[in-house]
C-alpha positions, -999 to 999 in steps of 0.1 A, spaced: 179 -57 -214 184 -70 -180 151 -84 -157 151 -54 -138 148 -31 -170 123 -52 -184 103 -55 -148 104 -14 -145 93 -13 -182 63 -35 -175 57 -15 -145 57 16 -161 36 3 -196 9 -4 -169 7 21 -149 6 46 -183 -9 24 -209 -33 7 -183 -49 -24 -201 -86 -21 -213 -94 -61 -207 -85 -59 -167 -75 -38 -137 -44 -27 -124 -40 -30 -91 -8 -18 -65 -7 -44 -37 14 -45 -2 17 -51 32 15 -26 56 31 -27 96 40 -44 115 14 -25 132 20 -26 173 1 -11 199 19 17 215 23 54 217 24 70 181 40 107 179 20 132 156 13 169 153 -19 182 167 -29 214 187 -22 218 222 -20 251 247 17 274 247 42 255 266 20 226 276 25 200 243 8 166 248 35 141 260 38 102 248 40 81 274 74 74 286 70 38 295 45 13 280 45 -26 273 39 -45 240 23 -74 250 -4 -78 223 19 -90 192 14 -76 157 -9 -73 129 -6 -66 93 -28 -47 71 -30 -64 27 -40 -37 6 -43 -30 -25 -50 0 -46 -71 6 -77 -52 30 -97 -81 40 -124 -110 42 -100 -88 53 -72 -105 34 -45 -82 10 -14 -90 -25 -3 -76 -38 30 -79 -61 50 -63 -68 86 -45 -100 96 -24 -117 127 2 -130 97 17 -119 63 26 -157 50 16 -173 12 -22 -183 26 -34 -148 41 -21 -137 7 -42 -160 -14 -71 -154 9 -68 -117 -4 -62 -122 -39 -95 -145 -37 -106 -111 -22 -100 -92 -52 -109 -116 -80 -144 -122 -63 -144 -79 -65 -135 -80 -102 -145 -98 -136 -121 -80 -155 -83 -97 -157 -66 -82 -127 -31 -73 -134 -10 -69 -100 19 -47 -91 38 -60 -60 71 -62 -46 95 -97 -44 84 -108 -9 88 -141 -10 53 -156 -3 44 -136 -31 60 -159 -51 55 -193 -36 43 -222 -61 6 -219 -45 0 -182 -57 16 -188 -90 -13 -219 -97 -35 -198 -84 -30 -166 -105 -25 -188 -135 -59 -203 -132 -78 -172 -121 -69 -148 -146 -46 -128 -126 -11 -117 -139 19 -110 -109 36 -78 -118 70 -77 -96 86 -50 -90 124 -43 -96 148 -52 -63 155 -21 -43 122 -3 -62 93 1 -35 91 35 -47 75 24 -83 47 9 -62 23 38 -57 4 24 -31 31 41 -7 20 69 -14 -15 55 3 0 42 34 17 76 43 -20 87 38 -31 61 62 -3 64 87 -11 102 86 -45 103 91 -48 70 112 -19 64 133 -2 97 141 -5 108 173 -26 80 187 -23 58 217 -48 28 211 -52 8 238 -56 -32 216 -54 -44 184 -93 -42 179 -96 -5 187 -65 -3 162 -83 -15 138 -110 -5 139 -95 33 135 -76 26 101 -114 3 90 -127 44 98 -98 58 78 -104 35 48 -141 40 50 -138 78 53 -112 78 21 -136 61 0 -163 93 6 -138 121 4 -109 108 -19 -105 139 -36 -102 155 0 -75 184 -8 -55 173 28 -54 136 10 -39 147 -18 -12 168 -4 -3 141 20 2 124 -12 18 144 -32 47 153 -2 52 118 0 59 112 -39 84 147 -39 103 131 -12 101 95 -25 141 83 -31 146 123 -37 147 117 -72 126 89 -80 100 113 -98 130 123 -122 141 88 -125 104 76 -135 103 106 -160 130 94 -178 119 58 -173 89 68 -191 104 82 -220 129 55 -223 98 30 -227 81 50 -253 113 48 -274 
């Protein structure tokens, strides 16, 4: 069996046959987020649609949003940071082991400061096992599914002004999805974004499944 069988088998084995010592967790980077004109739906009179602006500067940089996703209580962490390197990744996982005192058991993709020497002492020593996803197999990782959600509800059709007010909207978002996450427009959101996931992904993981029962 080649390592990206045996990585989708693991992936799949956790996600079905979820561990009863620890969590399983989906973790990922979201953006780069810029500030500038977002498109989106929204209401607006006949014949007079709201308009992006057709010129704007980006003069603030980036930031990037770590997150991670608790499949069995269904809850999202996230934080937001200026970088996405090795050390604002171990400042999350710190983040998440301080949450937990179960083993945490953590489904990510093959960036590579996820797997610089630093995280792997660290999960080693902290009870925390990296779960890496197959190359070319972001689709497996179902907190996608969460950032459509976000992007949907947080970013379309927006025009924030800074980073801070930015922020502050998807802090609002995350907050608001902890009250209501059983909220029927969450779930559809959701649910369109795992139909159209690699067209056939669903199929794929189906079959996937079975073959890892065999």
């Amino acid at each position: 069996m080649t390592l990206s069988s045996n990585q989708k088998k693991r992936v799949l084995e956790l996600y079905h046959n979820p561990p009863n010592n620890g969590k399983v967790l989906c973790f990922d980077e979201f953006g780069l987020l810029e500030v500038r004109p977002i498109a989106g739906a929204n209401w607006c009179p006949k014949d007079k649609p709201n308009r992006l602006p057709a010129t704007y500067h980006r003069t603030q940089g980036v930031q990037h949003l770590l997150a991670a996703y608790d499949l069995r209580e269904n809850k999202l962490y996230a934080y937001m940071k200026a970088r996405k390197r090795w050390k604002e990744f171990i400042q999350f996982l710190r983040y998440l082991r301080n949450k937990y005192d179960d083993k945490l058991y953590i489904i990510m993709d093959n960036f590579s400061p996820h797997k610089k020497a630093e995280i792997k002492a660290y999960a080693q020593e902290n009870d925390i096992e990296l779960v890496f996803l197959p190359t070319n197999a972001s689709w497996l990782n179902r907190i996608e599914c969460e950032f459509t959600a976000l992007r949907k509800f947080a970013l379309e059709n927006s025009n924030y002004k800074t980073k801070k007010e930015q922020a502050k909207a998807i802090r609002k978002y995350i907050i608001w999805r902890k009250k209501h996450p059983k909220n029927q427009r969450l779930i559809d959101v959701k649910k369109r974004n795992q139909i159209s996931l690699r067209g056939t992904s669903w199929l794929y993981l189906s079959l996937s499944l079975a073959y890892s029962h065999d």
